[in-house]
Backbone as CSV, one residue per row, in Angstrom:
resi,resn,N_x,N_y,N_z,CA_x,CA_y,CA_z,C_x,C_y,C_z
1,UNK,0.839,-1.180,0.000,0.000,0.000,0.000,0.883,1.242,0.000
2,UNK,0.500,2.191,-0.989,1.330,3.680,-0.820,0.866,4.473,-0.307
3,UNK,1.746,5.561,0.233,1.244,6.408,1.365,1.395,7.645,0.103
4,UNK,0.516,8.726,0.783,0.072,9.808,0.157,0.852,10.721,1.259
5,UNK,1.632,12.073,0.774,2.025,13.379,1.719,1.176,14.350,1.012
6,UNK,1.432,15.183,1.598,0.484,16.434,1.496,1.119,17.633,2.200
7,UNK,1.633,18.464,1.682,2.567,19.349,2.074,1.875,20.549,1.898
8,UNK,1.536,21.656,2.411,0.609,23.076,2.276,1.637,24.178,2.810
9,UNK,1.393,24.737,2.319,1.802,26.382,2.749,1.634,27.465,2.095
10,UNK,1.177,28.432,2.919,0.694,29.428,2.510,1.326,30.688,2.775
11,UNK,1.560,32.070,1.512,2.130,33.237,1.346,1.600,34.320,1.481
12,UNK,1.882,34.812,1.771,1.085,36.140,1.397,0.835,36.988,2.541
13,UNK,0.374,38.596,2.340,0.351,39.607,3.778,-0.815,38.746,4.591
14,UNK,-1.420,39.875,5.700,-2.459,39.700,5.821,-3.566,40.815,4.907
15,UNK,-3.445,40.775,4.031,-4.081,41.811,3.092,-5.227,40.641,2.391
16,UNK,-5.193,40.812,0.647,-6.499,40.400,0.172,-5.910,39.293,-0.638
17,UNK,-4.671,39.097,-0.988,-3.863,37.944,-1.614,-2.932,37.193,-1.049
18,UNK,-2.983,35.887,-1.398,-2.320,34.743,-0.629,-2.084,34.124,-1.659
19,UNK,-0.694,32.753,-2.089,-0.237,32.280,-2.545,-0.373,30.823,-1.538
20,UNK,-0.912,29.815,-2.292,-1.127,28.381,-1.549,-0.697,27.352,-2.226
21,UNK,0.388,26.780,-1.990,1.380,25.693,-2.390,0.816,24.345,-1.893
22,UNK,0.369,23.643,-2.754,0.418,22.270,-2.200,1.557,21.212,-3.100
23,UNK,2.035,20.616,-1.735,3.028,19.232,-2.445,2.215,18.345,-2.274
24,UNK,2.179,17.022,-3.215,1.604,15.852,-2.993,2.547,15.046,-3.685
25,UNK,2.809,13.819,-2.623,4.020,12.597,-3.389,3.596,11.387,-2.757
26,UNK,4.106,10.373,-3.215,3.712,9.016,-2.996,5.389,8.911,-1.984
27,UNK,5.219,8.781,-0.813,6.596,8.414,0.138,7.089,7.260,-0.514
28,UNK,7.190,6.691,-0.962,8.034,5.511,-1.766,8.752,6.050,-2.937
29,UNK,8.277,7.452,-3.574,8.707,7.756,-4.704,10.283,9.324,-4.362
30,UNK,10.998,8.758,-4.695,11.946,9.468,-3.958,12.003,11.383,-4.826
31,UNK,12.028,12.480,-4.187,11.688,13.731,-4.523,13.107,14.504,-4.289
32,UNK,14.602,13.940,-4.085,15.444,13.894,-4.170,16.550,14.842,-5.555
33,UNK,15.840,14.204,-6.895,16.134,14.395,-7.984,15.738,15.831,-7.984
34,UNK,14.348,16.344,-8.047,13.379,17.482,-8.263,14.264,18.382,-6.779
35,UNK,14.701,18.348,-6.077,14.903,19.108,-4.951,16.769,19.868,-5.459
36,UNK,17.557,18.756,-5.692,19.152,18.299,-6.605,18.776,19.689,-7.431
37,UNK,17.531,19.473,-8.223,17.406,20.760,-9.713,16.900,21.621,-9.086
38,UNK,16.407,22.062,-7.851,15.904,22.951,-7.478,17.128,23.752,-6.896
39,UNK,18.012,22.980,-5.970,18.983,23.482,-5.544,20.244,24.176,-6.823
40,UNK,20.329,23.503,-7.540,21.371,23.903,-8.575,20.833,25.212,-9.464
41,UNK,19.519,25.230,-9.747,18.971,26.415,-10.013,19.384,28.135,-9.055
42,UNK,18.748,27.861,-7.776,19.051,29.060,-6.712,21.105,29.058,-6.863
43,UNK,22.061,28.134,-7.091,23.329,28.135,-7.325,23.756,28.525,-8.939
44,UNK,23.157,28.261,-9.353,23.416,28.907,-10.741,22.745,30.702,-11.205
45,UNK,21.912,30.853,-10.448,21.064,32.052,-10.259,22.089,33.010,-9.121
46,UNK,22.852,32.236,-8.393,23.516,33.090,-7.635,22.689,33.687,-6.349
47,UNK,21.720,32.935,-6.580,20.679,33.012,-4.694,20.825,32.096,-3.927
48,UNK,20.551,32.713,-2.700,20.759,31.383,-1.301,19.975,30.530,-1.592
49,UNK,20.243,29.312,-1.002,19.319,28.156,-0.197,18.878,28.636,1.383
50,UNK,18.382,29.437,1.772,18.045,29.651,2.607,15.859,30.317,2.854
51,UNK,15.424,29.366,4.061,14.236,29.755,3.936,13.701,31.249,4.168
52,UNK,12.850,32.037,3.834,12.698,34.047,4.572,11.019,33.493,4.595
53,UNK,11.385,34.178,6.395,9.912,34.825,6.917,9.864,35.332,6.936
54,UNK,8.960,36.879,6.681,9.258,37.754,6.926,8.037,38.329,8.296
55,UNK,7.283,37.775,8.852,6.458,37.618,9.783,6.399,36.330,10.727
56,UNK,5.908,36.377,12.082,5.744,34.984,12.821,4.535,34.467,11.605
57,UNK,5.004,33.276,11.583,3.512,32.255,11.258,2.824,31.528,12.448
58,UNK,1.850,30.871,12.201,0.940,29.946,12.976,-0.282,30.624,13.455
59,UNK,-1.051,30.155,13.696,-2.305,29.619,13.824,-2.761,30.638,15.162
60,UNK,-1.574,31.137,16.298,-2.211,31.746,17.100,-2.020,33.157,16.870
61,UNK,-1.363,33.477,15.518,-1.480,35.198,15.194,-3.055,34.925,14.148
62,UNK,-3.088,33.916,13.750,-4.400,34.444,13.342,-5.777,34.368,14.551
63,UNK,-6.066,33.446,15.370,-6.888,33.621,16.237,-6.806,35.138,17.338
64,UNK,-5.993,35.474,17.510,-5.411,36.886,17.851,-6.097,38.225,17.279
65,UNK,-5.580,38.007,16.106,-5.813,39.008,14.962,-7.741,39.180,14.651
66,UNK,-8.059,37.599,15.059,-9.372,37.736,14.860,-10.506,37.830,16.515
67,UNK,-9.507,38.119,17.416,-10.521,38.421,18.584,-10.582,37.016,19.421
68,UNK,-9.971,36.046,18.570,-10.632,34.452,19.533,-9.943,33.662,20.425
């Protein structure tokens, strides 16, 4: 039996647009290769490998933000 991932994340201010990424892979199927070209891209482009927040995330700035 194969397992299903499901990877989400979401961009954007708190304004009126957001950017929503979903990954989906079969864990048996190795994502290794696709990550190799991802990395050599940001190295050939002359940009970091490094992740930017530019805000806290999670779940309790939005209950916050909304009074709850």
């Amino acid at each position: 039996m194969s397992e299903l991932s499901i990877f989400v994340e979401k961009s954007g201010e708190w304004g009126k647009y957001h950017l929503i990424t979903l990954v989906l892979h079969v864990q048996s199927d190795s994502v290794a290769e696709h990550i190799d070209k991802y990395e050599r891209h940001l190295a050939d482009s002359g940009l970091p490998d490094i992740p930017f927040h530019v805000s806290n995330f999670g779940y309790s700035d939005f209950m916050v933000e909304k009074g709850l």
